[in-house]
Each structure stands twice: as C-alpha cells, then as structure tokens.
C-alpha positions in Angstrom: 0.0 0.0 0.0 3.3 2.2 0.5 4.6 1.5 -2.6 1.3 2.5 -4.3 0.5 5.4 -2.1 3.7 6.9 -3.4 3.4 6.0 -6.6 0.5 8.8 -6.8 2.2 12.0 -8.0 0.6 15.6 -7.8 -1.8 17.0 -5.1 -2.3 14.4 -2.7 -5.5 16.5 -0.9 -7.1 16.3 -4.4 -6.4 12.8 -4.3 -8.0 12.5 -0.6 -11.2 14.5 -1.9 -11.8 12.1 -4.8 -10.9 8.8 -2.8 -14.0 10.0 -0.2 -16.1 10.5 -2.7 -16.0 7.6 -4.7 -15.4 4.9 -1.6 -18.8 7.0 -0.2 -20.7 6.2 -3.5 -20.9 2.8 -2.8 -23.5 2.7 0.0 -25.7 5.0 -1.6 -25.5 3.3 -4.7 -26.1 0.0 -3.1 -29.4 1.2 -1.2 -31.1 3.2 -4.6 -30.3 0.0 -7.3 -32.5 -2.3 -5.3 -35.7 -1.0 -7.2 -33.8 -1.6 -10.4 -33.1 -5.4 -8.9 -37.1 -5.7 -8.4 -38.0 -3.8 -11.7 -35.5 -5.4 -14.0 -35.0 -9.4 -12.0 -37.6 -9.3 -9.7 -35.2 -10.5 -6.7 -34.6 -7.2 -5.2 -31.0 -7.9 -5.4 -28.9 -5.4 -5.5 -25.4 -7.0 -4.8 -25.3 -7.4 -8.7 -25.3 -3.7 -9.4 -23.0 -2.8 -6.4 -20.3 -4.8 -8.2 -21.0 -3.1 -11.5 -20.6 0.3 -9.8 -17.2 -0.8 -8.5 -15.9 -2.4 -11.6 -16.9 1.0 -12.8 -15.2 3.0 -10.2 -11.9 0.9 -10.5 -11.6 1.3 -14.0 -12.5 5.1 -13.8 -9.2 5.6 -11.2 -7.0 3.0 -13.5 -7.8 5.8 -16.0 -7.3 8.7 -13.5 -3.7 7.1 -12.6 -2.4 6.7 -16.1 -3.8 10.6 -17.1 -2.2 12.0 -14.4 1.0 9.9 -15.5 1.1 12.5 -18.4 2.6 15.3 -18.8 0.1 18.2 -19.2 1.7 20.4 -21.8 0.6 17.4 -24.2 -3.0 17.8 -23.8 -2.6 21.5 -26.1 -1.7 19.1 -28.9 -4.0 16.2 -27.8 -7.1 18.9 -28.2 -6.6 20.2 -31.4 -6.1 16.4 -32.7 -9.3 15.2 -31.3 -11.8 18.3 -31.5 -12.9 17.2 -35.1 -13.3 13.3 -34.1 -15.1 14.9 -31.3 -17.5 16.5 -33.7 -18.2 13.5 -35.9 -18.8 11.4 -32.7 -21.4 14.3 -31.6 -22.8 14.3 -35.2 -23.1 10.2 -35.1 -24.7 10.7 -31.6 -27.4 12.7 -32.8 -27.8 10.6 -35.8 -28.0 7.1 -34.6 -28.5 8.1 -30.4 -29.5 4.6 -28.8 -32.4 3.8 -26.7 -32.0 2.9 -23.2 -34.9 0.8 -21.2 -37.0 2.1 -24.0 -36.8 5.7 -24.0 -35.1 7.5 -26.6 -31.7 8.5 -25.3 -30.3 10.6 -28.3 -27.2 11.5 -25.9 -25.9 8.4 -25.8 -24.3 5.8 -28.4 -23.1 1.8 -27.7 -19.8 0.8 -28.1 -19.8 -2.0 -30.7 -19.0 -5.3 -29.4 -18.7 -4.4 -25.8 -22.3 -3.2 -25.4 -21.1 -0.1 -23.3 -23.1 3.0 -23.7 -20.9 6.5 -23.7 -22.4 10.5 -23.3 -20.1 11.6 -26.0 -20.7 15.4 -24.6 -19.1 14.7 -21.9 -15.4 13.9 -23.8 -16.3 17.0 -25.7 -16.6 19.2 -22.7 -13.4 18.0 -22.0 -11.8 18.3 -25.1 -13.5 22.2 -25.3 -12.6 23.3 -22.3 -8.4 22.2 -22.5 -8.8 23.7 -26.2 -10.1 27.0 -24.7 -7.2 27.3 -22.6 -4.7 26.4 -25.4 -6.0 29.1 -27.5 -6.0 31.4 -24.5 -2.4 30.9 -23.5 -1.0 30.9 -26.6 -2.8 34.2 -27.6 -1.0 35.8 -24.1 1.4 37.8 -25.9 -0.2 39.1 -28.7 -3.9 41.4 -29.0 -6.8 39.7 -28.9 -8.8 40.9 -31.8 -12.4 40.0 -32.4 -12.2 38.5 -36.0 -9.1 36.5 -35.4 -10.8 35.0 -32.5 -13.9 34.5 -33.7 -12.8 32.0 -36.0 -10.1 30.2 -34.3 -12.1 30.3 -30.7 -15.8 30.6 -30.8 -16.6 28.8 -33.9 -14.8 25.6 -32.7 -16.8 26.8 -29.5 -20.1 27.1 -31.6 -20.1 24.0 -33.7 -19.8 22.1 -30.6 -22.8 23.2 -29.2 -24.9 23.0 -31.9 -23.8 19.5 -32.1 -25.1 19.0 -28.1 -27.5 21.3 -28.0 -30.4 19.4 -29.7 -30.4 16.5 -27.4 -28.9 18.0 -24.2 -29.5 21.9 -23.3 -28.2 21.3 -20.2 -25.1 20.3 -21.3 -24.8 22.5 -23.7 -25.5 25.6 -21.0 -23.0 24.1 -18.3 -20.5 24.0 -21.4 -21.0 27.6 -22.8 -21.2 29.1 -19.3 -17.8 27.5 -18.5 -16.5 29.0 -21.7 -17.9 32.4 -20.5 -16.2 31.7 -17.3 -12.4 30.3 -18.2 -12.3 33.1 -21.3 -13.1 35.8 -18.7 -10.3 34.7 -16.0 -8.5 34.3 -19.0 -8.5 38.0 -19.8 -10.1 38.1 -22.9 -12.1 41.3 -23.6 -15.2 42.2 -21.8 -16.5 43.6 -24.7 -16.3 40.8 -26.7 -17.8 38.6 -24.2 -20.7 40.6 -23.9 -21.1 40.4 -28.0 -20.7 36.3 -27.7 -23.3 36.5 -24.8 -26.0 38.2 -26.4 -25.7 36.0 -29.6 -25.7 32.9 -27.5 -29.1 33.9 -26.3 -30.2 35.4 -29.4 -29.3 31.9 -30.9 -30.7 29.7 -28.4 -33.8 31.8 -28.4 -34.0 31.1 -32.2 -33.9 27.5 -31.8 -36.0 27.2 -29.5 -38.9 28.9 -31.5 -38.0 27.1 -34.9 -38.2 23.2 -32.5 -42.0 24.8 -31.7 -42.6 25.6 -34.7 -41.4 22.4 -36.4 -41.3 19.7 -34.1 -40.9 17.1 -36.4 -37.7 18.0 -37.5 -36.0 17.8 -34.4 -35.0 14.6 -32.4 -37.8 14.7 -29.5 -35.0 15.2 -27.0 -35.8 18.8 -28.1 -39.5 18.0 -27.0 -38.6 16.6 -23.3 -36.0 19.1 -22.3 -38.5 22.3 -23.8 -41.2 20.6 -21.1 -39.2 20.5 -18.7 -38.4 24.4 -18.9 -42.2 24.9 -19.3 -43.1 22.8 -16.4 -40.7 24.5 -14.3 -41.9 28.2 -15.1 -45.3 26.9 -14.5 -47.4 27.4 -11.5 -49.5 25.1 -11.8 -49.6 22.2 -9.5 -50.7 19.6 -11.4 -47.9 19.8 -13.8 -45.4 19.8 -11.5 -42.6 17.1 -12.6 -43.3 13.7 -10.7 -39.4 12.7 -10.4 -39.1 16.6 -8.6 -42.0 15.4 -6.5 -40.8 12.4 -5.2 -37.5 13.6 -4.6 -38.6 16.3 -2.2 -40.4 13.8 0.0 -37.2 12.1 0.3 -35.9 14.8 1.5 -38.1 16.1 3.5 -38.7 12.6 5.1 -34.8 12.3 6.1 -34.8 15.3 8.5 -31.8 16.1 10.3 -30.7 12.6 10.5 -32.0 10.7 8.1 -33.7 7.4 8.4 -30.6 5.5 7.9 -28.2 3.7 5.7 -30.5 1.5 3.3 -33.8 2.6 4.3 -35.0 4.8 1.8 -38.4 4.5 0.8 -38.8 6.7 -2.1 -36.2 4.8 -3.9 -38.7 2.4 -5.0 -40.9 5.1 -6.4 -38.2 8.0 -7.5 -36.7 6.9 -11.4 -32.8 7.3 -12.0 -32.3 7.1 -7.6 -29.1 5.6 -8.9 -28.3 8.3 -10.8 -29.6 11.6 -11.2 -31.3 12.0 -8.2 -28.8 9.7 -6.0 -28.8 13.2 -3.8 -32.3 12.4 -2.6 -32.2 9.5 -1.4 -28.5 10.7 0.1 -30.4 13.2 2.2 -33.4 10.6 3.0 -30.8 8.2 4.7 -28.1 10.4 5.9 -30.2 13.2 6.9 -29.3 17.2 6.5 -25.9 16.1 8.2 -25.0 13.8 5.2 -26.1 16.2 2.6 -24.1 18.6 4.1 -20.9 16.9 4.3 -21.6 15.9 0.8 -21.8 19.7 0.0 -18.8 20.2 2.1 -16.5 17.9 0.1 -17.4 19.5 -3.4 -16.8 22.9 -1.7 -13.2 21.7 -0.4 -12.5 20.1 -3.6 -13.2 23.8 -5.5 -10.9 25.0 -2.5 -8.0 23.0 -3.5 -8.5 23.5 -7.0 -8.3 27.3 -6.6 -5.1 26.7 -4.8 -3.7 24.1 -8.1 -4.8 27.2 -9.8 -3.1 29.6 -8.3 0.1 27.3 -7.9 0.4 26.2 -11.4 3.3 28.2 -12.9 2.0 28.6 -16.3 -0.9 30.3 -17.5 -2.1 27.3 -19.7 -1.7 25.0 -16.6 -4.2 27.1 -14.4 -7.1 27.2 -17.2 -7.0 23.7 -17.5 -7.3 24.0 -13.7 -10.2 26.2 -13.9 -11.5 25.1 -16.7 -11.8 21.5 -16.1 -12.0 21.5 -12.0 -14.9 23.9 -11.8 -17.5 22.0 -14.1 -16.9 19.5 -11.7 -18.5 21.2 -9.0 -20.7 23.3 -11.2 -22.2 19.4 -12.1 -22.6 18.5 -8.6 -24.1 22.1 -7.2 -26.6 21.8 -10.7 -27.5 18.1 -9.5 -28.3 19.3 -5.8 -30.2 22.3 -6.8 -32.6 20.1 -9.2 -33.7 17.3 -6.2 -34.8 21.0 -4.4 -36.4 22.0 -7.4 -33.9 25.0 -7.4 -33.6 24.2 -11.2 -35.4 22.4 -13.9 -34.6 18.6 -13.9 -31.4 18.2 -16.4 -30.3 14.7 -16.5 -26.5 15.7 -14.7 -25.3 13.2 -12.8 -23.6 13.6 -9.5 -19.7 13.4 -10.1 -18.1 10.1 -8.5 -21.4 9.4 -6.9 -24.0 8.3 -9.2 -23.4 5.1 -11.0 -22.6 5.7 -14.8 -20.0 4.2 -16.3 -18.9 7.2 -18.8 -19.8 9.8 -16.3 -17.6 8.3 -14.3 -14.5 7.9 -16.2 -15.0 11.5 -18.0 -15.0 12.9 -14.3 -11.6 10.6 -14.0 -9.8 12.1 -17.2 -10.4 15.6 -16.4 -9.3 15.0 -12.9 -6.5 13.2 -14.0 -5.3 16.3 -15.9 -5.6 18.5 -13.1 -3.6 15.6 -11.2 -0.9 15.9 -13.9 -0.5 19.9 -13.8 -0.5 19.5 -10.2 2.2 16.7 -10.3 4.4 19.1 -12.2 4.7 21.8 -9.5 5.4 19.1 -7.4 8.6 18.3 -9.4 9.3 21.5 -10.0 9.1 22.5 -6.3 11.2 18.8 -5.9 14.3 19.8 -8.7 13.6 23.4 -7.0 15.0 21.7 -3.7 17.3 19.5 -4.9 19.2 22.5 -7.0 19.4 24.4 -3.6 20.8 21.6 -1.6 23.2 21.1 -4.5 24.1 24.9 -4.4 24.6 25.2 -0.4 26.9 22.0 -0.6 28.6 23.6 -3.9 29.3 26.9 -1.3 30.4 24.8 1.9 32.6 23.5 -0.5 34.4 26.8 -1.7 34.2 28.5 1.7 35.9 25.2 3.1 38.7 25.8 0.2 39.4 29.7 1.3 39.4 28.8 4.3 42.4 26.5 3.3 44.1 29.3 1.0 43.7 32.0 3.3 46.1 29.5 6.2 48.1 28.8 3.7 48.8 32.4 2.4 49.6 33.1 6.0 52.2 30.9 6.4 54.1 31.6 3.7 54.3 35.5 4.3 55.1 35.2 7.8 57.2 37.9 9.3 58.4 35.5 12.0 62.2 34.0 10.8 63.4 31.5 13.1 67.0 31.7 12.3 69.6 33.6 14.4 69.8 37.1 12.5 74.0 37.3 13.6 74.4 33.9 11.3 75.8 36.1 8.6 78.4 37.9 10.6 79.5 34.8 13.2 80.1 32.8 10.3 83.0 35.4 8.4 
C-alpha cells in the first residue's frame, strides 16, 4: 500500500477528496439499485449492481492514474487532434442516439462489441474546455482581436454546441457558461464577451422557437427538455414534474438525521435514484448532516483547485485548472439544486457518486489532468529543492577551500624568521 500510495504524483488533498467521494458512492449506490433489482430481475438484489458500480469505479481511477501519468503540456496538442473526431462522434450521436430501457436517449451511443453505452458530450466538454485554454495561453502575448478570434475560438466553441444542444440543453449551458467563465479569468475582452453573450441567447432563443414551430424535424429530445423548462416556469400544480415530487419527499422525510443507511423509501418510487437523483435518497438516509458533508466535500475540492490554480506556474496549466475543475462542482451544485427544485430537472449526474459508467470515467480524465498539472509543480518545487541543496553543498565547499588558502597564504608570508639574525656575521 506504501509503494502504491507513493506511486500517486501531484496533489495528494485532491487525491483525498476524490478517494472519499468515490469509496462514499458505494452505499448509496447499493441502497437506490434495489428497485432496479425488483423492476429489472424481480429479486430485489442489488449486490449485482454494487459490483457493477465498483468495476466501474476501478476502471475510472486506473484511467485517473495513467492521465495523471502524463505530462500536461501534451494535452494542447491532444485537443486540437481530437476536437474534429469529437465532432463526428457528436454528429453520429445525434444521428444514430440509442435507446436505453425504452426511451429514446439521443445523448448516448453503444460501443460496438462491448455493449457499453458512452455520453459523447461529456469527452467533448473536456476536449473544449483544455482547447479553450490552449488558445488562450497561446494568444498571451499578442492582442486579442475580435475577428481573429472568432474564428479560431468561438466557432470551434459554436459548432460544438450546436452538435449537443439538440439533445442535451443542459449540457450544452454548463458547457458555454464555462467558456464564459475560463475566457473571462482568462482576460479576454469584456467587450467581446458581452457580443458572444447576447448571440448565444439570441441563438438559443432562435432554436428554441424554430423546434415549436417544427417539431418534427428535431430529435424529441428537443420535446422533453423544452417541457421541462415549461413545467418549471409553471405554476400550476398539477404539472409539476413527478421525479421533482418524489424527490422532495425524500428529503423532506430524512430530517436532520435521516432514516438511515439503506432505508429509503422513495427509492422504490423515485426513477434514476441511482443516478440523477442519487442526492435524494442521500439526504433521505443520511439526513441534513449527510447532505451537508456531501456539499462540504465538493466545496473543499473547489478549495483546493483554486489553490492548483493559483500554484500552477503557467498560464495554460491554471485554465486547465479552472477550466476543467470547476465543471466539476458546477455538475454537482446543478444536481443538488434540481432534487430542491432549485432548477429544472437536467439529467447531470452527481460526479463520483452516481453510478454511470462514462460519467464516471469522464470525471476521471479531467481530474487526472488536473492531477498531472499539479504533479508538475510538485517536481518543480522537488528539482527546486534539490538544485538548492546542491548549491549550499557547492558553497560549503568553496568556503571550506578559502578557508584553506587563506592558512596557507599566512604561512608563507610570515614575518616571524626562526633563524639567528648574527648567522651572517658569526660565520666570516
């Protein structure tokens, strides 16, 4: 355990953070998949699930270790390479989305031969938000103008979203706000932010209107996440959302300390417990105290990633930082605020928490990126302290050899002559 312990390079609180996290998961995981066990096999067990969710989780830190393994500097190259395989993926997604327990889920495609299904927005965040920060470290040195950047930033930016947009708006949002957010901490003109901002609404506000006015020609992922936004404006009761319903009796049933570890109730009635709304039945068992420290270690984790940030020693190193750390938590705070009906329901997942295979593993790459700019002030603060050990050895080491010259030099010049001064005269 030594030996692996110290095999795990960069900032070993982030590490901490995500090992809680992810060794947490399991019980609430265990508890919400029983109703998938009676629904699906009719046994109620839910051991088979557990194990999935741990195959999961192992696979998704074998990723994290070999990402972090890598320097970051790479990932400018890797971004550019896959943004356009990123975009036929998307394109293919939309195109051929599979269907999942019978519902169309355009988000998602299977991986041939393995049966795996994969959110391809998710690697494209990723992929975005590192070639973001490329472009915005690179483009340090010289003016930012408007035209040039409109092309080689926000139309990568643009296409991307198009390419989400119609079967996952809330993707789509948490990815353009992020852009908002890493181009403006990466001091790119206020002006021009506020020109992209009002044509992102101006566009989204376009689409919308042109999917109501020809729904047919949309997939009807357009459809669901359009009644969502209208059942969420509305004020009527009776068309309030039933998974929104059924979470806030969870959580209004678990009180201040919940009604313990595997005794939810609404997990039986509440759809995606697993998943999406795994914070509900969190709060049902564990209470206001669990959902708090759940809150607490997303907060702590945004701590620490502020401090990578501000540690990194290169400005495209902190907006990878920023760029992919604070999605992360973005994700989880969008998740919470949907089981209170802060937000319309979205389909995010918790991050490390809800079972997903691909959610998972996405979270795992980006962190492992963060892990790897993180690992590289480490061994620059490492050569850092080996060069000064080196140079206060190097100085003993010349001070000892004056100190040598300077006795000898003495003892050559000495005005002391031990002969007898008459020699010259007693010897005639």
């Amino acid at each position: 355990m030594k030996e692996l312990v110290s095999s795990l390079k960069g900032d070993k609180v982030i590490w901490a953070f995500v090992a809680l996290l992810a060794l947490f998961s399991f019980m609430p995981v265990f508890s919400a998949s029983s109703n998938l066990a009676y629904m699906r096999h009719g046994s109620g067990n839910a051991f088979t699930y557990l194990l999935k969710h741990a195959a999961q989780v192992l696979v998704g830190f074998f990723i994290l270790y070999k990402v972090h393994k890598v320097p970051y500097h790479y990932f400018k190259t890797i971004s550019k390479i896959l943004l356009p395989v990123v975009w036929i993926l998307l394109i293919y997604t939309l195109l051929k989305g599979t269907i999942i327990d019978g519902a169309n889920a355009s988000r998602w495609i299977q991986i041939p031969f393995i049966g795996i299904t994969f959110q391809t927005s998710t690697l494209a965040s990723i992929v975005l938000y590192v070639f973001v920060a490329r472009y915005l470290s690179k483009k340090r040195e010289t003016p930012i103008t408007f035209q040039n950047s409109l092309w080689e930033l926000w139309t990568p930016v643009f296409i991307t979203l198009i390419f989400i947009l119609p079967a996952n708006l809330s993707t789509a949002a948490l990815i353009f706000s992020m852009v908002i957010m890493l181009v403006f901490i990466g001091k790119y003109p206020l002006k021009y932010i506020g020109i992209i901002l009002g044509a992102g609404i101006i566009g989204l506000t376009f689409f919308i209107l042109v999917a109501k006015a020809f729904p047919d020609a949309f997939p009807n992922r357009v459809d669901t996440w359009i009644a969502r936004i209208d059942n969420f404006t509305s004020d009527k009761p009776d068309e309030d959302d039933y998974q929104i319903e059924k979470a806030k009796i969870a959580i209004a049933s678990g009180g201040i300390y919940g009604l313990g570890p595997g005794k939810s109730v609404q997990k039986n009635f509440l759809p995606q417990s697993s998943s999406d709304f795994i914070y509900a039945i969190i709060v049902e068992e564990y209470g206001m105290i669990g959902g708090l420290c759940v809150l607490g270690l997303y907060l702590l984790l945004l701590f620490r990633f502020v401090v990578a940030a501000h540690k990194a020693n290169s400005l495209f190193g902190k907006l990878v930082v920023v760029g992919l750390g604070f999605p992360i938590i973005f994700q989880a705070m969008t998740n919470m605020a949907v089981a209170v009906e802060l937000l319309p329901v979205t389909g995010q997942t918790l991050p490390l928490i809800s079972s997903g295979g691909s959610s998972i593993w996405m979270t795992c790459i980006a962190l492992g990126i963060i892990l790897s700019v993180t690992k590289k002030e480490e061994e620059i603060a490492e050569e850092q302290a080996e060069k000064q050990k080196r140079d206060d050895a190097l100085q003993k080491l010349i001070d000892k050899q004056l100190q040598e010259d300077d006795t000898a030099e003495l003892e050559d010049f000495s005005i002391v002559d031990k002969a007898n001064p008459m020699s010259a005269v007693l010897n005639k």
